[in-house]
Backbone and ligand atoms as CSV (ligand in chain L), in Angstrom:
chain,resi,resn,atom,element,x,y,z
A,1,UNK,N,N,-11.763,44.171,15.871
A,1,UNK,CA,C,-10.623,43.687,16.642
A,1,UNK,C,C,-10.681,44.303,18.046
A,2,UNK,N,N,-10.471,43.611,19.087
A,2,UNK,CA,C,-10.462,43.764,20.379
A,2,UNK,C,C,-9.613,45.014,20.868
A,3,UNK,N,N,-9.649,46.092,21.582
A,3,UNK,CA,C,-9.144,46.851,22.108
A,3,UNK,C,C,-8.373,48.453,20.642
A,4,UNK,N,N,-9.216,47.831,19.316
A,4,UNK,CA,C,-8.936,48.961,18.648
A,4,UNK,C,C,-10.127,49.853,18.606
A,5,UNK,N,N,-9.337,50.952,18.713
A,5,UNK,CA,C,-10.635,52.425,19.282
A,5,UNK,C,C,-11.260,52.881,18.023
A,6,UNK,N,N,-10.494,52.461,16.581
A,6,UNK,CA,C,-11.657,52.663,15.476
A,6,UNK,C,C,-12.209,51.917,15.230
A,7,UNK,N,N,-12.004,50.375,15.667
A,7,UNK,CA,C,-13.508,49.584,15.634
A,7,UNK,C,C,-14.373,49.735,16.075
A,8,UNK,N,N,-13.865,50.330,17.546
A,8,UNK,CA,C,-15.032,50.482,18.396
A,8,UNK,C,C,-15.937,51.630,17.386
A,9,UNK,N,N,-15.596,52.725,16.728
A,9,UNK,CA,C,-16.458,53.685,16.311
A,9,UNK,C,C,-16.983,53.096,15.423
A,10,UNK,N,N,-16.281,52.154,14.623
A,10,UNK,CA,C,-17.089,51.545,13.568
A,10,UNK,C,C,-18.511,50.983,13.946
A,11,UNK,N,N,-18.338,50.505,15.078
A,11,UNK,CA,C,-19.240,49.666,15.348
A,11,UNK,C,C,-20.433,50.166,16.312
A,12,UNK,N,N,-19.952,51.595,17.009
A,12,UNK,CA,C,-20.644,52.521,17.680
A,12,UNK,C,C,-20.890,52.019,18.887
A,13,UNK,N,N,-19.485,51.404,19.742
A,13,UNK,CA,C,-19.071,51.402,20.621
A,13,UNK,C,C,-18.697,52.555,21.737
A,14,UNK,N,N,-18.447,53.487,21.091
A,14,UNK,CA,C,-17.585,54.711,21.847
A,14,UNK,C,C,-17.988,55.844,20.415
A,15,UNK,N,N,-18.496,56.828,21.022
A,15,UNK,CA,C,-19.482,57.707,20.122
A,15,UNK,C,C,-18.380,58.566,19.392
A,16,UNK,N,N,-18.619,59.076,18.058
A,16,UNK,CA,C,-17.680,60.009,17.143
A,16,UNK,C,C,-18.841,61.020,16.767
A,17,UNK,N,N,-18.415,61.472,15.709
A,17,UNK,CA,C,-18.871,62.506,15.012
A,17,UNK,C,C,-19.213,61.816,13.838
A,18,UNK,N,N,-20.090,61.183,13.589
A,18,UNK,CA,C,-19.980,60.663,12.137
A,18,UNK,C,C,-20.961,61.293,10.870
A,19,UNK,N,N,-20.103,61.278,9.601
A,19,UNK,CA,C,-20.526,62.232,8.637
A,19,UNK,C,C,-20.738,61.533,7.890
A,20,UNK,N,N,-20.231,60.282,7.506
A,20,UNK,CA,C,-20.537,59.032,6.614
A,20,UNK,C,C,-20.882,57.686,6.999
A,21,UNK,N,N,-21.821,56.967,6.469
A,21,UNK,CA,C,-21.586,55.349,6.628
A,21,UNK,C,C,-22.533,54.764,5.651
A,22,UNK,N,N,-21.499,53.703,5.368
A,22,UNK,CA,C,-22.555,52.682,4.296
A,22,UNK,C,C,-21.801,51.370,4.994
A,23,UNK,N,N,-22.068,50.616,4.428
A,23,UNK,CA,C,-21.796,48.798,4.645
A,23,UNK,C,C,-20.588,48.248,4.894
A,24,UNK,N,N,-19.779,49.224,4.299
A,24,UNK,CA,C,-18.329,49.063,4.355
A,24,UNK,C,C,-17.484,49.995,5.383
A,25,UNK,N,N,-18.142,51.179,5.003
A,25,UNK,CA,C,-17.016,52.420,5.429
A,25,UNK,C,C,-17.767,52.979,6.563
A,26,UNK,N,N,-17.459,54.079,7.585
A,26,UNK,CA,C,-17.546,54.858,8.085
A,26,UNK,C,C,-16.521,56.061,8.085
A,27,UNK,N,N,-16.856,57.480,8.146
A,27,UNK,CA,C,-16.336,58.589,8.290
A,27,UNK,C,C,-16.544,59.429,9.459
A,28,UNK,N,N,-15.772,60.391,10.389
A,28,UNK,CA,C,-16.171,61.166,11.127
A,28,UNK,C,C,-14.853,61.729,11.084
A,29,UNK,N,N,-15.725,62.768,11.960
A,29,UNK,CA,C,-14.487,63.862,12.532
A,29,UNK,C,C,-13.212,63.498,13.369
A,30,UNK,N,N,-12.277,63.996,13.233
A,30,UNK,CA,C,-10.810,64.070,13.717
A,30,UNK,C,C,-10.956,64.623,15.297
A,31,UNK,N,N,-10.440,63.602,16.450
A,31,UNK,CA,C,-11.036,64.214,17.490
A,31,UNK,C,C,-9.468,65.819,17.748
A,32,UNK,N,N,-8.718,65.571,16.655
A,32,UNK,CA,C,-7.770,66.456,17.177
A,32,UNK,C,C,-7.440,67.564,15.642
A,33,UNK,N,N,-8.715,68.220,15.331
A,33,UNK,CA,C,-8.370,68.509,13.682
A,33,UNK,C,C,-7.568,69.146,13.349
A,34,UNK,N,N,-6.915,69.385,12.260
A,34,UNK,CA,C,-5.810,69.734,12.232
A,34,UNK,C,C,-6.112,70.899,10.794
A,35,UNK,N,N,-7.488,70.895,10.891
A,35,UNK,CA,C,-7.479,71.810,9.745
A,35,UNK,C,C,-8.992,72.281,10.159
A,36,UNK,N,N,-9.869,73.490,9.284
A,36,UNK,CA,C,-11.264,73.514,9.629
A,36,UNK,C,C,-12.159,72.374,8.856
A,37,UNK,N,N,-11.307,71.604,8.018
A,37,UNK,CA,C,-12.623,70.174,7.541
A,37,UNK,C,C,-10.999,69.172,7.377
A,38,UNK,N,N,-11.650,68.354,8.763
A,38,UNK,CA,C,-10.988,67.397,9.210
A,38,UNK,C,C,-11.606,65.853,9.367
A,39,UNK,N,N,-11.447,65.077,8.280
A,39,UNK,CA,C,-12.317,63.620,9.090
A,39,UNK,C,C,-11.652,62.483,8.460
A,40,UNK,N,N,-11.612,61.581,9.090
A,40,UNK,CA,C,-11.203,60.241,8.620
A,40,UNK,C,C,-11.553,59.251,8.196
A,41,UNK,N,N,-11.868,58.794,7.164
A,41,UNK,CA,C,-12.382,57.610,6.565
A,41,UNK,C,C,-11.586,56.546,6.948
A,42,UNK,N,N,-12.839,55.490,7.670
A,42,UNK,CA,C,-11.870,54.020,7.480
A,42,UNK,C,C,-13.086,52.909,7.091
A,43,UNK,N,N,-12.354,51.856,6.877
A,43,UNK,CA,C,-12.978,50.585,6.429
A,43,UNK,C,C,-13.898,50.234,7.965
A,44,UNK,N,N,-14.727,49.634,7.911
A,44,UNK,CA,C,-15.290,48.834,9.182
A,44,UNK,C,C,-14.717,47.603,9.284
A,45,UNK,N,N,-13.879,46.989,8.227
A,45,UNK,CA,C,-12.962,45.743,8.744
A,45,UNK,C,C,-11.952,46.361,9.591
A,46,UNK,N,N,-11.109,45.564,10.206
A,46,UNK,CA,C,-10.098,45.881,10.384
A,46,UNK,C,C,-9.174,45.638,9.654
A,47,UNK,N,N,-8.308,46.553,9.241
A,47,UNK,CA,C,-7.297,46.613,7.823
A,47,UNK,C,C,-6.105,47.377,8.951
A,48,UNK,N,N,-4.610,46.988,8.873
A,48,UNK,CA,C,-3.702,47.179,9.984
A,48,UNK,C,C,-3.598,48.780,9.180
A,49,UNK,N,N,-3.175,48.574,8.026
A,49,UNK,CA,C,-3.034,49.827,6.809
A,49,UNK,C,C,-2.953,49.618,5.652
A,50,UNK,N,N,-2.619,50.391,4.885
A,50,UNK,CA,C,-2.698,50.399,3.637
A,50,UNK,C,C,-2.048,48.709,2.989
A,51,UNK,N,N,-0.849,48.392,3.664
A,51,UNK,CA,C,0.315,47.721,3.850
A,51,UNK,C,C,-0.514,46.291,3.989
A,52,UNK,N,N,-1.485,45.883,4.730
A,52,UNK,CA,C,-1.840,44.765,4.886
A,52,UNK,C,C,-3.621,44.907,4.316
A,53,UNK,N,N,-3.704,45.554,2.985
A,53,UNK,CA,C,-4.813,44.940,2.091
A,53,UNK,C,C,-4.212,43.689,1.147
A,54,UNK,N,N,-5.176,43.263,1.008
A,54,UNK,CA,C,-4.772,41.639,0.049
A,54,UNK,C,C,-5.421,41.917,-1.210
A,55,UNK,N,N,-5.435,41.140,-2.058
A,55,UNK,CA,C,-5.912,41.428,-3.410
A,55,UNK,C,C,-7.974,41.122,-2.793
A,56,UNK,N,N,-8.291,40.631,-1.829
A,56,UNK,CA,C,-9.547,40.995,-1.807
A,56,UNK,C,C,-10.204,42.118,-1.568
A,57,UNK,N,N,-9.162,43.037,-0.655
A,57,UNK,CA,C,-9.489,44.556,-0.506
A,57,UNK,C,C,-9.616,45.197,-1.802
A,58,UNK,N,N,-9.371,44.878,-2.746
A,58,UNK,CA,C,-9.303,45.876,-3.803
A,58,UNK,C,C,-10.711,46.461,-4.204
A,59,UNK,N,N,-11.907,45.906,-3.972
A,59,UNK,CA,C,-13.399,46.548,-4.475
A,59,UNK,C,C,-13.281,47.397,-2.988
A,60,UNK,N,N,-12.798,47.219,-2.138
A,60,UNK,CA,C,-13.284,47.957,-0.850
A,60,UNK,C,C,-11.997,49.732,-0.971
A,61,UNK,N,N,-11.219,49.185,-1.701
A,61,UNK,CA,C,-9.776,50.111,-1.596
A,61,UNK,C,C,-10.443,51.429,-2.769
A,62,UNK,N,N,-10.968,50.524,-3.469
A,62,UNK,CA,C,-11.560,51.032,-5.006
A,62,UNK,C,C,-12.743,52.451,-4.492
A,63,UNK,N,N,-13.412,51.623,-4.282
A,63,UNK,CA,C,-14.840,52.861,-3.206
A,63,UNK,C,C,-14.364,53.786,-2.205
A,64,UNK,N,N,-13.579,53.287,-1.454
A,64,UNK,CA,C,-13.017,54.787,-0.738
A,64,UNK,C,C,-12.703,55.724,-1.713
A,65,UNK,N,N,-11.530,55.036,-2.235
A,65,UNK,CA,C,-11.035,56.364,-3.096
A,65,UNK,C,C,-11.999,57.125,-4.087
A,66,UNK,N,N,-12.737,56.227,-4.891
A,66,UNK,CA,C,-13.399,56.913,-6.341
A,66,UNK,C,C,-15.295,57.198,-5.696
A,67,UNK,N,N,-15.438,56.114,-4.310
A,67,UNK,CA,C,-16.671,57.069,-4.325
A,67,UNK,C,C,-16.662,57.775,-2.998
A,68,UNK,N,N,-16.268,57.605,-1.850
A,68,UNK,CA,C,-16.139,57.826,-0.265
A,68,UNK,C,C,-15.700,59.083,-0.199
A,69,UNK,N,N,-14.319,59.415,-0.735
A,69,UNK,CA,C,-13.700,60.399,-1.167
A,69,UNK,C,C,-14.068,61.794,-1.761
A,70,UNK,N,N,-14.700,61.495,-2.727
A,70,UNK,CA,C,-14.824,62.484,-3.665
A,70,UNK,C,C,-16.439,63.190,-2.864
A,71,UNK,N,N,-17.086,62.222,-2.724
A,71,UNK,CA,C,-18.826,62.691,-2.434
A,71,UNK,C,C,-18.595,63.108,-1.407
A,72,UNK,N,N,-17.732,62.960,-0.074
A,72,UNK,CA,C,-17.741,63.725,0.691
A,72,UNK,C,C,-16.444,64.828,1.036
A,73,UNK,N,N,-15.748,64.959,-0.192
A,73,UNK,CA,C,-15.106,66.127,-0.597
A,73,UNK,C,C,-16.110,67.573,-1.135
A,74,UNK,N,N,-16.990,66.800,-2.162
A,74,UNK,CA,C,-18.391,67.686,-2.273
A,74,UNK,C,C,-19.011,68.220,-0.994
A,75,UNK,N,N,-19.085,66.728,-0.330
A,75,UNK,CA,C,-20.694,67.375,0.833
A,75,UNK,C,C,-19.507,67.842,1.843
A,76,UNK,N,N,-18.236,68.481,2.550
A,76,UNK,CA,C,-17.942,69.156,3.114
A,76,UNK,C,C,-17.604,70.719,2.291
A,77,UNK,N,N,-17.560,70.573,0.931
A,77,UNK,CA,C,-17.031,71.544,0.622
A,77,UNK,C,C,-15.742,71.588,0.270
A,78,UNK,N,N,-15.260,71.432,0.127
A,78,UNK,CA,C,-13.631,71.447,-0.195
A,78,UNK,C,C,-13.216,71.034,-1.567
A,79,UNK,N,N,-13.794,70.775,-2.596
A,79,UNK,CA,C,-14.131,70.149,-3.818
A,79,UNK,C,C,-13.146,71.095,-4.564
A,80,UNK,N,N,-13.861,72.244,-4.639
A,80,UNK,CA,C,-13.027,73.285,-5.381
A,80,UNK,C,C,-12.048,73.617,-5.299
A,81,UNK,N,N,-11.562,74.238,-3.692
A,81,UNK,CA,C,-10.264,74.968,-3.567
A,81,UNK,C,C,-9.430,73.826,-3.144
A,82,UNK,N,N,-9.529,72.874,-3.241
A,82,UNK,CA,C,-8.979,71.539,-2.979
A,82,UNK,C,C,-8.537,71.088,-1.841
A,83,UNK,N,N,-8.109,70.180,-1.562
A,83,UNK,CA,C,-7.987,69.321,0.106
A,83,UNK,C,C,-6.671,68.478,-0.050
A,84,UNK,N,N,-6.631,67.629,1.283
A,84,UNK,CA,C,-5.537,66.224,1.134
A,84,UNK,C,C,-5.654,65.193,2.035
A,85,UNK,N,N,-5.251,64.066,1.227
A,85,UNK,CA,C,-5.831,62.770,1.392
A,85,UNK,C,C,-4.040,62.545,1.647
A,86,UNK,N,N,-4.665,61.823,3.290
A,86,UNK,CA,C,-3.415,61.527,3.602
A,86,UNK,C,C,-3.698,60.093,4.540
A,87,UNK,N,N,-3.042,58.765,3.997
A,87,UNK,CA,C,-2.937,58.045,5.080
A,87,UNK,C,C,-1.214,57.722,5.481
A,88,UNK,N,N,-1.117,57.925,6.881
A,88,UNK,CA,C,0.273,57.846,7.600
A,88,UNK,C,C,0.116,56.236,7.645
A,89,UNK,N,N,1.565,55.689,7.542
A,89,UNK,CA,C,1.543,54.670,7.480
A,89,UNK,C,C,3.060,54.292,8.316
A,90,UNK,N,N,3.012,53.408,9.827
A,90,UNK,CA,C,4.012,53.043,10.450
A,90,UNK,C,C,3.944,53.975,10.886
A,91,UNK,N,N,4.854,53.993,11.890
A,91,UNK,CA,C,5.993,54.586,13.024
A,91,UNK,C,C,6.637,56.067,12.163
A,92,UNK,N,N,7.446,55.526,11.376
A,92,UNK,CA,C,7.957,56.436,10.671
A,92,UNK,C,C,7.382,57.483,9.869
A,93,UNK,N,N,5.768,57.229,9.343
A,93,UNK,CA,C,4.656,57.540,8.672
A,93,UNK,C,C,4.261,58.634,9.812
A,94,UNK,N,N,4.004,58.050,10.846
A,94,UNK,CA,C,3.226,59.012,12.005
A,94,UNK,C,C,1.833,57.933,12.426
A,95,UNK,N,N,1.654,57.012,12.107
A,95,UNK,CA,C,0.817,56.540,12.315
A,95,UNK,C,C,0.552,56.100,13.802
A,96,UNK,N,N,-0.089,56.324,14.307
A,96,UNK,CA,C,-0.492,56.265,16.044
A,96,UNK,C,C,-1.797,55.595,15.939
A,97,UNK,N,N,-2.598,55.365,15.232
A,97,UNK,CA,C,-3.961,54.356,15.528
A,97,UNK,C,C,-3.836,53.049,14.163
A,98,UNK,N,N,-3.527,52.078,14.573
A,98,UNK,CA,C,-3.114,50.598,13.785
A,98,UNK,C,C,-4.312,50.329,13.388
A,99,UNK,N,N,-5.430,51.175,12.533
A,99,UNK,CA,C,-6.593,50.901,11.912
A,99,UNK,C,C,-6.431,51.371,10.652
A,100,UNK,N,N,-6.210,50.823,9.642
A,100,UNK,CA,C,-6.527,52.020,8.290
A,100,UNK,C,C,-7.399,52.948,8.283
A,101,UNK,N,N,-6.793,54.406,8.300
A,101,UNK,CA,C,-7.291,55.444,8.116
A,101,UNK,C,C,-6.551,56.424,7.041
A,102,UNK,N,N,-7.868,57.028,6.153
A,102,UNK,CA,C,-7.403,58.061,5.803
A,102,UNK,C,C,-7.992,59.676,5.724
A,103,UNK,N,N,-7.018,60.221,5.926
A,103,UNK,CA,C,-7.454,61.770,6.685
A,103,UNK,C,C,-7.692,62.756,5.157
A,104,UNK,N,N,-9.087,63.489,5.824
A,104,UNK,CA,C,-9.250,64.098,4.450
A,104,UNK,C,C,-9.051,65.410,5.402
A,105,UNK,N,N,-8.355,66.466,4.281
A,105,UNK,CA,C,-8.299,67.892,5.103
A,105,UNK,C,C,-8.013,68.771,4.496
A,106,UNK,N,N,-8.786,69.720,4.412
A,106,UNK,CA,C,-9.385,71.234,3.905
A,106,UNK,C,C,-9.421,72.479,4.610
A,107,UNK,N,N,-10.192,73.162,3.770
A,107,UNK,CA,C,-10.334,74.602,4.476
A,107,UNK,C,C,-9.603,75.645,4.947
A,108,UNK,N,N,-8.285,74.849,4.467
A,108,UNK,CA,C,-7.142,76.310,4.343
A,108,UNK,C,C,-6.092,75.959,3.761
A,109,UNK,N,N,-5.211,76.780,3.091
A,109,UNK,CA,C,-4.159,76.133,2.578
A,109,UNK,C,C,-3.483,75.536,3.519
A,110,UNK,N,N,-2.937,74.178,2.729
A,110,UNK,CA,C,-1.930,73.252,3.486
A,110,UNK,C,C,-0.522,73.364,2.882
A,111,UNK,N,N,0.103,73.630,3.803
A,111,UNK,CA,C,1.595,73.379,3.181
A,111,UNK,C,C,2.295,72.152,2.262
A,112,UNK,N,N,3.877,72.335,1.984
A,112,UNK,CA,C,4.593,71.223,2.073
A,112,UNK,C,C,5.709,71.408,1.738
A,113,UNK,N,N,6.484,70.695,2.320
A,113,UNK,CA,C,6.316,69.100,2.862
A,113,UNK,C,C,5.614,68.846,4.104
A,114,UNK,N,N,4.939,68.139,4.705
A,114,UNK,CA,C,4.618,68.135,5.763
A,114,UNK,C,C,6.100,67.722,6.684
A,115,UNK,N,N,6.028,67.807,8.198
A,115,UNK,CA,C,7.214,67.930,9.410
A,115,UNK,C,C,7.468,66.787,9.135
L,1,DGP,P1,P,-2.647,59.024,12.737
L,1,DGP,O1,O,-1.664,59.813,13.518
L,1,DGP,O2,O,-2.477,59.174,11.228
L,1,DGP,O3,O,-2.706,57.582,13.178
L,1,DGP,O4,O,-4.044,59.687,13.058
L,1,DGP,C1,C,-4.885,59.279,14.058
L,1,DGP,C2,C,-5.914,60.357,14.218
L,1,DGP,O5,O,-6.996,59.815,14.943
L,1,DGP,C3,C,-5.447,61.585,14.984
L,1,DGP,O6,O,-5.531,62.718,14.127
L,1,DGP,C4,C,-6.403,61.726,16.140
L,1,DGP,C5,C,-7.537,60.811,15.759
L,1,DGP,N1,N,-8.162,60.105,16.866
L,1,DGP,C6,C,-7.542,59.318,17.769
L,1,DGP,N2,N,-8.434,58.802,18.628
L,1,DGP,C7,C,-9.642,59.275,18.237
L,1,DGP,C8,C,-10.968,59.087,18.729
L,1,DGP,O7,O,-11.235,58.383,19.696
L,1,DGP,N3,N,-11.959,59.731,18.068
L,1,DGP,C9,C,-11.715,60.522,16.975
L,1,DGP,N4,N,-12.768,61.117,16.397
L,1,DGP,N5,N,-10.475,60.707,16.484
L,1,DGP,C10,C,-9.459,60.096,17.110
């Protein structure tokens, strides 16, 4: 989609940090991390959020979570002492980039509730 800045990374338009990619997905780093293992998984479609998958997203919704997720919960490390999978969703969510993303984040304890 025209003028969204995670397509552009998807598509390697405007350079990231990237730690993952297969056919579907890409992963990279958080340009603002908020923890010491910070990165965001998103779809290479454009998906607005969680909110506007259709019942065809579901093999694509399926692989983030059970394989995207976990293998690179392993390959950063964070497997053990555990992490969090967070996608903000809306205005009210916190959401500031209208791409489905979700933020994986580790490496120190995280509070809660979040602000
Ligand atoms: P959210 O607030 O949930 O929409 O999170 C958006 C995140 O995206 C935020 O943590 C900062 C990150 N971000 C925004 N623009 C860029 C960018 O151009 N590159 C990278 N790597 N991260 C970005």
């Amino acid at each position: 989609m025209a003028d969204c800045i995670f397509c552009k990374i998807a598509q390697k338009e405007i350079p990231s940090n990237l730690v993952y990619e297969d056919d579907q997905v890409v992963a990279f780093k958080d340009l603002e991390p908020q923890a010491p293992v910070h990165v965001l998984i998103i779809p290479k479609k454009h998906v607005e959020s969680v909110l506007a998958f259709t019942k065809e997203d579901k093999d694509l919704a399926a692989h983030i979570l059970v394989d995207v997720i976990p293998q690179l919960a392993r390959e950063l490390g964070v497997d053990e002492k555990g992490f969090r999978v967070v996608t903000n969703t809306g205005d009210e969510g916190g959401q500031s980039v209208k791409h489905l993303h979700f933020h994986l984040l580790g490496g120190r304890s995280l509070q809660w509730p979040p602000g």
